[in-house]
Each structure stands twice: as structure tokens, then as C-alpha cells.
N, CA, C and O of each residue as an XYZ file, in Angstrom:
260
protein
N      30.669     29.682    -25.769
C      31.716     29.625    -24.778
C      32.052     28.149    -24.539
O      31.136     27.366    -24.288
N      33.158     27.788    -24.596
C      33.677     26.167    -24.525
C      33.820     25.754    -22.882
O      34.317     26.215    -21.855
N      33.265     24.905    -23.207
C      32.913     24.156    -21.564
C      34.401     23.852    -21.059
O      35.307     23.540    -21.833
N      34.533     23.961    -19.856
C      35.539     22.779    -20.011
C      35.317     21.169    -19.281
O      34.262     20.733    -18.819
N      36.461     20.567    -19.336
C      36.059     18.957    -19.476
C      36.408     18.919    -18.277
O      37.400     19.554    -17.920
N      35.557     18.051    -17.250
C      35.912     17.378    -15.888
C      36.575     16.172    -15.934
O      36.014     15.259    -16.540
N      37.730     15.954    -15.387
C      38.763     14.617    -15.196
C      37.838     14.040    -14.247
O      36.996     14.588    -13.536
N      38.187     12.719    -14.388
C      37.587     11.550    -13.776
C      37.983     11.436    -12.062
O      37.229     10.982    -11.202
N      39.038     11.848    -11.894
C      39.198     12.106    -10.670
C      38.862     13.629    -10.181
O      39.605     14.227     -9.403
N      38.073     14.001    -10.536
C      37.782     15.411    -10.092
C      37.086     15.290     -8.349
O      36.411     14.308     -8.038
N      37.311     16.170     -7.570
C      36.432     16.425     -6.575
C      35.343     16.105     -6.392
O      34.771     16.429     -7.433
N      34.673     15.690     -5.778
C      33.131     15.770     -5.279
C      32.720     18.060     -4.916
O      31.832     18.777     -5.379
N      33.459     18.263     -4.293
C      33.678     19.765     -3.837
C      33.574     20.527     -5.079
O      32.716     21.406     -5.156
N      34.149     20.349     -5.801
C      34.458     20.980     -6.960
C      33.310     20.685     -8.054
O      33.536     21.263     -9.117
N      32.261     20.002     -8.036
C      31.583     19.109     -8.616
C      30.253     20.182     -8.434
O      29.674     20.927     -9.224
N      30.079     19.875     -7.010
C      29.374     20.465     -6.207
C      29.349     21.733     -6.330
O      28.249     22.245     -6.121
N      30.529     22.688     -6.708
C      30.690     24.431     -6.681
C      30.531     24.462     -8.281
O      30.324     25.524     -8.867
N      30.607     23.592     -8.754
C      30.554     24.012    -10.542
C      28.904     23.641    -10.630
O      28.496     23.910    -11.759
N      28.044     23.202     -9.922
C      26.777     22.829     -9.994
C      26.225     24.295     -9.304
O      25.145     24.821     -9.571
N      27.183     24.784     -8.408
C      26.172     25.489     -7.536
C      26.381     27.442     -8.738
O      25.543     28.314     -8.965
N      27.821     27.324     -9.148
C      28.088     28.409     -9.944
C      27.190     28.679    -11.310
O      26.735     29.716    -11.792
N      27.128     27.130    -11.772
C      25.895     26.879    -13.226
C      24.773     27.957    -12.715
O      24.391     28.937    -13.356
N      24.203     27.435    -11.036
C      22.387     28.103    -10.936
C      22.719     29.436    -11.185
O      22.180     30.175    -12.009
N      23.910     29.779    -10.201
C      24.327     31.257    -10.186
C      24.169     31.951    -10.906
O      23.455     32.899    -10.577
N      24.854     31.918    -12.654
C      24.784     32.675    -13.277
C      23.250     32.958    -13.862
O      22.850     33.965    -14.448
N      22.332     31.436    -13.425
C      21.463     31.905    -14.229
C      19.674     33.030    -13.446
O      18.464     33.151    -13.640
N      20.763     33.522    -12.593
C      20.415     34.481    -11.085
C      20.354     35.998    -12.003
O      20.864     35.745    -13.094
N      20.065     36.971    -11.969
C      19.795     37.967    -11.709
C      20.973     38.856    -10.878
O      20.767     38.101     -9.928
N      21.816     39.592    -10.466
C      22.598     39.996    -10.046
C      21.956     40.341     -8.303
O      20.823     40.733     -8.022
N      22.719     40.141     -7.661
C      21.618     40.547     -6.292
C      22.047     39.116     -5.112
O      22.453     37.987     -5.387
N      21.713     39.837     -3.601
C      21.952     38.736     -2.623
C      21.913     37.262     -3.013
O      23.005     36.694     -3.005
N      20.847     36.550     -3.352
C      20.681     35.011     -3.999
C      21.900     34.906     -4.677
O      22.866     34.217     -4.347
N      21.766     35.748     -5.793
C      23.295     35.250     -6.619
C      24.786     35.037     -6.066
O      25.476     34.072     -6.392
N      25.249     36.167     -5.091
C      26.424     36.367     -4.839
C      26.257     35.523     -3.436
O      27.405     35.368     -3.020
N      25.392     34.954     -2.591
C      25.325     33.947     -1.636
C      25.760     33.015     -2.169
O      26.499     32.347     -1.446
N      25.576     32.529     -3.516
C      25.701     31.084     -4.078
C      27.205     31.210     -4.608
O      27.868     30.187     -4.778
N      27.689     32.371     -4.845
C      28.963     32.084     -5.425
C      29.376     32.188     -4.295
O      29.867     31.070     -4.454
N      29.735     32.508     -3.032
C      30.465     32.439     -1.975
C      30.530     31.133     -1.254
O      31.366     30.736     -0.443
N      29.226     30.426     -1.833
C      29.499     28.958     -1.048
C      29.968     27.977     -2.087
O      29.997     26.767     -1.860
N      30.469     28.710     -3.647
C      30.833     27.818     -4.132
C      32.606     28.151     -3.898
O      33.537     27.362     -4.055
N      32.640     29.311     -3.559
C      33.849     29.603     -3.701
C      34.641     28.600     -2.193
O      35.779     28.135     -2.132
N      33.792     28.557     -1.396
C      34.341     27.792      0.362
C      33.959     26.610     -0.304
O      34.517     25.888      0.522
N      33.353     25.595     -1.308
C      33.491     24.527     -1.748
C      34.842     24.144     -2.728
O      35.295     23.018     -2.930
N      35.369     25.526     -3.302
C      36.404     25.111     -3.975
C      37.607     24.681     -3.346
O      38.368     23.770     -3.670
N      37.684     25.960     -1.830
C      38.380     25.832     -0.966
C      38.543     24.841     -0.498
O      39.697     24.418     -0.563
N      37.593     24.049      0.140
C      37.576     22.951      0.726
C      38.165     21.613     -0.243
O      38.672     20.615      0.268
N      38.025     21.768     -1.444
C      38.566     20.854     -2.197
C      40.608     20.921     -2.450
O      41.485     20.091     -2.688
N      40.531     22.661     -2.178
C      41.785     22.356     -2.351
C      42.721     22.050     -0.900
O      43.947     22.072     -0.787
N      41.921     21.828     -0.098
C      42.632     21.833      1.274
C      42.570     20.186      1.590
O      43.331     19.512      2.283
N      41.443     19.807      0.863
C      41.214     18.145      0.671
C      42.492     17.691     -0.134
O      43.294     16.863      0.298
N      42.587     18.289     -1.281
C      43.838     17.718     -2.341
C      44.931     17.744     -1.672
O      45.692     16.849     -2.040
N      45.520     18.679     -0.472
C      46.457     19.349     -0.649
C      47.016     18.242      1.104
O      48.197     18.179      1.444
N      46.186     17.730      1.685
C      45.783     17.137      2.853
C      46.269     15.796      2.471
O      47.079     15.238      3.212
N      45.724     15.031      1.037
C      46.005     13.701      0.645
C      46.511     13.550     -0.295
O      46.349     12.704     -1.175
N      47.759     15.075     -0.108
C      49.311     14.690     -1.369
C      50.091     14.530      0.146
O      50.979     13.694      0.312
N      49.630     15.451      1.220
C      50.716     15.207      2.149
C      50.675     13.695      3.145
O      51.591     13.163      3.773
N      49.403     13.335      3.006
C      49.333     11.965      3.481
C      50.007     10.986      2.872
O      50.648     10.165      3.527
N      49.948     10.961      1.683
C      50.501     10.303      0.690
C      51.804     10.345      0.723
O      52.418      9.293      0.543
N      52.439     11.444      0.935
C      54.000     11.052      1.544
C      54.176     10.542      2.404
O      55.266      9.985      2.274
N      53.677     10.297      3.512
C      54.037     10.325      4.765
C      53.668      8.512      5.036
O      54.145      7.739      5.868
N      52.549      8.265      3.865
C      52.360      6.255      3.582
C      53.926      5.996      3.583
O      54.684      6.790      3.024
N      54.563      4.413      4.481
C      55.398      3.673      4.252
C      55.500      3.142      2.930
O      54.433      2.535      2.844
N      56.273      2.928      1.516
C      56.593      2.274      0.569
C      56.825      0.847      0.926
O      57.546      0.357      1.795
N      56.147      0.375      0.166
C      56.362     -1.008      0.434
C      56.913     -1.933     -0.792
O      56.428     -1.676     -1.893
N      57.639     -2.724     -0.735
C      58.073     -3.549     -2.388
C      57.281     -4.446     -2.592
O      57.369     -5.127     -3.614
């Protein structure tokens, strides 16, 4: 199965939920497992509410020449 590649600007959040999804799978099916994907899944979240937080900040910076 082909990995895929992390960009250099990737998340810390996202970093963090792809670390926590890795243990996951290697879980047994059962509470432990599906606890860990739910906090990776509110880590993904949180990353996209982070991204989505400092595109709108980023408009809202004065341009300067």
C-alpha cells in the first residue's frame, strides 16, 4: 500500500492524528482502537479549523509595498 508523502508545511494536528491512526490500525478491533481513531479524527478537525482560521487572518493582514 503506497504511503503517502507529508508536505513540509503540514500540520502539527495532522502529524499528530496520522501518528495516532498508524497505533490504531495496529489495535485489534474493539474500544482502544476506535477511542484512538476518534481523537485522531478531532485532531484532524482541529487542523482544519486551524488552516481555515489563518487563510482568514491572512486576508484580513494590511498589504504593505
Amino acid at each position: 500500500m503506497p504511503r503517502k508523502q507529508v508536505s513540509s508545511e503540514t500540520s502539527t494536528w495532522l502529524l499528530q492524528a496520522k501518528d495516532i491512526l498508524d497505533e490504531a490500525r495496529r489495535l485489534k478491533p474493539g474500544p482502544a482502537r476506535q477511542e484512538l481513531r476518534q481523537t485522531a479524527k478531532v485532531l484532524r478537525e482541529i487542523a482544519r479549523l486551524e488552516a481555515a482560521s489563518g487563510q482568514s487572518l491572512e486576508r484580513d493582514w494590511p498589504q504593505r509595498d
